[in-house]
N, C-alpha and C positions, 0 to 999 in steps of 0.2 A: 656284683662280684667281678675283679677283675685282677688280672697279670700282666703285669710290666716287666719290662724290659729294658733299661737303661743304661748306655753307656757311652760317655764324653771324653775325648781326649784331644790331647794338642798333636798337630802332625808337622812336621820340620819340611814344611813347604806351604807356598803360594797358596790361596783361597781357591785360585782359578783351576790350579791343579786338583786340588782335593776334588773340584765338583765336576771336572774332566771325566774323574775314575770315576767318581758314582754316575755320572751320564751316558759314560759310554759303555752301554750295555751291550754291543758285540766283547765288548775285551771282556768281561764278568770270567767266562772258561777260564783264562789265561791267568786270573789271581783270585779269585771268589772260592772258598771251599766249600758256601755254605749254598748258593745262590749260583746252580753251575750255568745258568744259562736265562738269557732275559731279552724280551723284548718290548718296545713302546715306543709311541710317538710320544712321550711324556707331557701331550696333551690334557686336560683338566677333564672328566667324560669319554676319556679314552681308555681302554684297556691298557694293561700291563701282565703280558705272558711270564712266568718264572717259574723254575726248573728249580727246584729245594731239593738239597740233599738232607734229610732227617734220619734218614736210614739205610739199609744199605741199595737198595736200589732209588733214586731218583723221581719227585711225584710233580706232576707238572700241576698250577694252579693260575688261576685268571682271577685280577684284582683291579680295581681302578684308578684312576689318576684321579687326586682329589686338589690337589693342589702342586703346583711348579712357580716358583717364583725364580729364575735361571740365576744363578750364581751362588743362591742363600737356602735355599728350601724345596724339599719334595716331599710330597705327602701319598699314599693311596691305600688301598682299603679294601676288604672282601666284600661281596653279598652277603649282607648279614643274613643267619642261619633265622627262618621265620620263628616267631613266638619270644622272642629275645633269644634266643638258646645261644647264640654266638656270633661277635661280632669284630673285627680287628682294624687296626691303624696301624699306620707301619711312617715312621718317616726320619727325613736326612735335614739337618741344619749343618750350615756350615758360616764361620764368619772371623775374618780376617781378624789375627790379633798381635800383626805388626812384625816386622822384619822376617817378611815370608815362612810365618808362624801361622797357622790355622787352629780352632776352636770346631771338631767333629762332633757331632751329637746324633745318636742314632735312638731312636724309641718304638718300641713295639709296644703295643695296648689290645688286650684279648679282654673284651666282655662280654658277660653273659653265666645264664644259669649251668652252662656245662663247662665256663671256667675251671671246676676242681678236677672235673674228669681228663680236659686237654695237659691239663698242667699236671696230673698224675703219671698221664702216660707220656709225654711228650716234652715236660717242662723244663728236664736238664738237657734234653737235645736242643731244645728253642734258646736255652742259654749261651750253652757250646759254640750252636749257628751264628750267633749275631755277635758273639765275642769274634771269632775265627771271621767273619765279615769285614766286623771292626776292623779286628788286624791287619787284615788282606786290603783294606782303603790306607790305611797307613803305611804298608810295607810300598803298595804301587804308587802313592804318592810320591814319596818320598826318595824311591828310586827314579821314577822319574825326573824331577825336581835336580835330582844330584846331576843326572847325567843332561839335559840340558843347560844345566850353569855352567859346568864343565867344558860343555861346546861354547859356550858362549864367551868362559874367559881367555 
């Protein structure tokens, strides 16, 4: 049993930009609605601290680095719940597709036999989160993006 989470879009700036915002996890506060606060060496075996807002107070959770390929890919993951009961992937692709055009891809993957239960209670906030996520990498990108061109022409 499993719940996905999917969602791809183009953001009107640089590669390098896009994976700026997703790496720089002190800025998260500053544009994340979903993910108010984050920390990691985005190390491969290294923790990843994250402050989720689900509901109306804030639940802090510890995940791991599964994968960092710097530019193009991050990946990390919970302790899976024992017995299979519950397990997740969480990850960022990113890949240049021309005239400071970017291809975002964010994927969330919940498995396990209490799939129906998380996803009963939880399922349209985990959508909301990573939609509003989404956005919040595209809005900071892109603002970014503007106003350094700007200085720059």
């Amino acid at each position: 049993m499993s719940f996905i989470i999917d969602k791809t879009i183009e953001i009107k700036a640089p590669a390098s930009i896009v994976w700026e915002v997703i790496t720089d996890l002190a800025a998260y506060p500053q544009w994340n609605p979903f993910c108010v606060a984050c920390s990691s060496t985005l190390k491969p075996g290294d923790p990843i601290d994250l402050t989720v807002k689900l509901f109306a107070r804030p639940q802090k959770q510890r995940e791991w680095i599964k994968q960092h390929v710097p530019g193009k890919r991050l990946g990390y993951s919970m302790k899976p719940v024992p017995l299979g009961a519950l397990s997740s992937h969480r990850s960022h692709e990113v890949k240049s597709i021309g005239n400071d055009r970017t291809r975002y891809a964010s994927r969330f993957e919940l498995r396990g036999w209490m799939v129906p239960l998380v996803r009963g209670l939880m399922g349209a906030k985990l959508e909301a989160g990573f939609a509003g996520m989404t956005d919040g990498i595209r809005l900071r990108a892109e603002s970014l993006w503007a106003r350094r061109s700007s200085r720059a022409a």
